[in-house]
ROFISE-216034 format. One record per residue (C-alpha): y, z, x; residue in one letter. Coordinates in steps of 0.25 Angstrom, whole numbers, plus 2048, in hexadecimal, padded with zeros to 3 digits. Each point is the difference from the previous one (the first is absolute). Example, Ala and Ser with C-alpha at 12.3 -4.5 7.8 and 13.67 -1.06 7.14 Angstrom:
! residues 2
7EE81F831A
80E7FE806S
This chain:
! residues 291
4D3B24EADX
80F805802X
7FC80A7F3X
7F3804809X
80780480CX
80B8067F9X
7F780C7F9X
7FA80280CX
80B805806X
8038097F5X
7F1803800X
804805810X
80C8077FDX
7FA8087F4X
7F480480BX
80A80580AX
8088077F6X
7F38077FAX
7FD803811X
80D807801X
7FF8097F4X
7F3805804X
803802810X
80D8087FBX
7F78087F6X
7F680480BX
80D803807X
80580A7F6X
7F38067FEX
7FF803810X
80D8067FEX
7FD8097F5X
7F3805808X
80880280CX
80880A7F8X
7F68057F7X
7FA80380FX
80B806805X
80380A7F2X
7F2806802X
7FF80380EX
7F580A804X
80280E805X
7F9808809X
7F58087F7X
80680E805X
80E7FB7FAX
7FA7FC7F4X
7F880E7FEX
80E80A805X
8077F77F6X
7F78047F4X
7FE80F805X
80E802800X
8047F87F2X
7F48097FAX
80780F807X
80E7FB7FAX
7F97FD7F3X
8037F0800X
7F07FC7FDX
8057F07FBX
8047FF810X
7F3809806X
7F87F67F5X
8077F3806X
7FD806810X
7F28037FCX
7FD7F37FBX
8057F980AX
7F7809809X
7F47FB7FAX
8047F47FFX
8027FD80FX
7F780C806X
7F48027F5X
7FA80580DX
809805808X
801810804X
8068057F3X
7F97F77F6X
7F980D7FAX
80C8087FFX
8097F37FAX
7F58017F5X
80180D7FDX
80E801802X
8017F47F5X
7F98067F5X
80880C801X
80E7F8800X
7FB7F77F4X
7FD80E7F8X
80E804803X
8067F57FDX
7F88017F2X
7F87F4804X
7F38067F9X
7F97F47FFX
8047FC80FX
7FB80E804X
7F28007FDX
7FE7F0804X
80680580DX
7F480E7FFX
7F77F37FBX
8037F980EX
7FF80D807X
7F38047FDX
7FB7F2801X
8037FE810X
7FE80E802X
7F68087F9X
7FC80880CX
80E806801X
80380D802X
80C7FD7F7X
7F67FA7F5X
80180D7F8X
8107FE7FFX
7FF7F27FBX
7F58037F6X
80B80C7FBX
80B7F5800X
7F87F87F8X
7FE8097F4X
80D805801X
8067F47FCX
7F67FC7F5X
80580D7FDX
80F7FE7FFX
7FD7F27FBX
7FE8017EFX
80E808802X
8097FA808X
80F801801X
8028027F0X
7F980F801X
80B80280BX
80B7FF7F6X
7FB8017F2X
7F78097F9X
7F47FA7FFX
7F28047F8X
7F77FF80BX
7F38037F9X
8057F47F5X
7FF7F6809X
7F47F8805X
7F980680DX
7FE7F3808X
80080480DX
7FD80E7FDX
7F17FE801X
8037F880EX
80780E806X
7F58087FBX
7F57F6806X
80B80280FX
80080E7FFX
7F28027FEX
7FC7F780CX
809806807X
7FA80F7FDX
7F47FA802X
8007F980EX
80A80A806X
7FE80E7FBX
80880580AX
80D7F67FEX
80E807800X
8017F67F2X
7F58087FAX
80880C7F9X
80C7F67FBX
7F57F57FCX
7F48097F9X
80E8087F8X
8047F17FBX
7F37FE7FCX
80280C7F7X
80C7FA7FAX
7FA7F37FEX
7F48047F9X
80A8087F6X
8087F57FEX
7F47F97FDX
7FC80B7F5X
80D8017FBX
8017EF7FDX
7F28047F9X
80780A7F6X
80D7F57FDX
7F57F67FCX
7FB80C7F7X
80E8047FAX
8037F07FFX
7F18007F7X
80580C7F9X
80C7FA7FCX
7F87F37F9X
7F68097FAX
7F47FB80BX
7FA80E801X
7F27FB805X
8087F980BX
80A80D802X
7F38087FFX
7F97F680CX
80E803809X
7FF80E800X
7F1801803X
8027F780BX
80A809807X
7F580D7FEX
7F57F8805X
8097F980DX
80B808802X
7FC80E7FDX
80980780AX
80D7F97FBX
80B8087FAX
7FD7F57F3X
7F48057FDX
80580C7F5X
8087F47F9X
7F27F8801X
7F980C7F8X
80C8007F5X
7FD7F27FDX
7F2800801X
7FE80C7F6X
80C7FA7F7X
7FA7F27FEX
7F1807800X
8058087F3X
8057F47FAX
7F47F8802X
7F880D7FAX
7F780180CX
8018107FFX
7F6803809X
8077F880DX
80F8067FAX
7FA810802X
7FA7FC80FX
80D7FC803X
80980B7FAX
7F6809808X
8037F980DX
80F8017FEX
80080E7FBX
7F780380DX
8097F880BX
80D8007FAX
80180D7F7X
8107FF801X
8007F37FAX
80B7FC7F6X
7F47FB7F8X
7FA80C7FDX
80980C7F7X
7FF80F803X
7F48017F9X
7F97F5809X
7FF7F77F6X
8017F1802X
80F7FC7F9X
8047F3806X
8047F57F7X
8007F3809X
7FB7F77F5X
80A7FF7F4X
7FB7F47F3X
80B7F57FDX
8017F97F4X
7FD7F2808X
8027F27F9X
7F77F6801X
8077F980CX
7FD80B807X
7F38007FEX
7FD7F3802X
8087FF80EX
7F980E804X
80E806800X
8067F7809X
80B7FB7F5X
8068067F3X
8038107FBX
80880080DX
């Protein structure tokens, strides 16, 4: 009975022990929230929007990014929850915060599509996509734009072409119908890479196929004179005659000067050379050996 009694008080003191720790746990957590409280004190919503428009005039958009969120967070409808949102996507694109940009164009034009600032955020949007397949490395190193993959090329052009078509009248409309221009080059000038790539492992069908495809889409592109070279180079090889001479005809007609053609007019240009290639070669379609 002794025994009995004995581990009941221990029972008892191990209960008030465990009662402590948890009432000087809740304790500690009252405390922290206290503080945590105190650190993110709420300011008045003008504060918040003079604190950003002056961190964006002196060129500090990580602070004008901070004061804006904040606005949105504790006045999403408060009097300058419209300008905080434009504000916000242009300090993410100077901060180089593409992607936050156009989420923040996204949002934008979401909550406020009858805007009369709809047009600026529509421009925003495609401006990043634009910038975006480039990013900080064409800033510093020399990089082959037309090499790489378009990716958000396509999403600019689909922007700008809303935008021309929803507001003609748009201050954007110039800059955005000029990048579409460079855009769609672009585009024709990764189509003529695939075709020297092709040439390079002897896949004249397919070099043949890129350059018709740059005629046939991007007609007014500076590519398109390289586009008739390849075509009227890989048609010769392929012996189809008949598509070679309309071709040459088309390039004597819109590019007389051409480098392809001699004094005489005559088609001389020599893209395709024949290599001796092994039989890994063929087999891999040129991807490995007579490297």
């Amino acid at each position: 009975m002794a025994d009995l009694e004995f581990i009941d008080i221990i029972r008892d003191s191990g209960m008030r022990s465990g009662l402590r720790l948890l009432l000087l746990s809740t304790l500690i957590v009252l405390v922290s929230g206290c503080a945590t409280t105190k650190e993110e004190e709420v300011l008045p919503e003008e504060t918040y929007y003079e604190n950003a428009r002056q961190a964006m005039n002196s060129g500090n958009f990580n602070e004008a990014e901070d004061n804006l969120d904040a606005l949105e967070t504790y006045y999403p409808f408060g009097r300058y929850a419209e300008q905080a949102q434009l504000d916000l996507i242009y300090a993410r694109y100077q901060n180089l915060d593409l992607e936050g940009a156009r989420a923040a164009a996204d949002r934008f034009l979401r909550l406020n599509p009858q805007s009369d600032h709809a047009d600026y955020a529509l421009y925003m949007r495609g401006l990043a996509s634009y910038n975006l397949d480039i990013g900080l490395a064409a800033r510093y190193f020399p990089i082959d734009v037309a090499a790489r993959d378009p990716g958000e090329q396509l999403q600019a052009f689909r922007d700008f072409s809303e935008l021309l078509s929803r507001y003609p009248n748009s201050k954007y409309v110039a800059d955005a119908r000029q990048r579409m221009i460079a855009i769609r080059n672009r585009m024709a000038e990764l189509e003529i890479h695939a075709a020297r790539y092709y040439i390079k492992r002897q896949a004249y069908v397919a070099a043949n196929n890129r350059g018709r495809y740059v005629l046939e889409n991007y007609p007014s592109s500076p590519s398109v004179e390289e586009a008739l070279v390849i075509m009227i180079e890989t048609y010769q090889f392929l012996d189809l005659k008949k598509a070679a001479r309309d071709s040459i005809a088309l390039l004597k007609t819109n590019f007389p000067d051409s480098d392809a053609l001699n004094e005489d007019g005559e088609f001389v240009a020599d893209l395709l050379k024949e290599e001796n290639r092994s039989l890994t070669n063929v087999v891999t379609f040129g991807l490995m050996g007579d490297e």
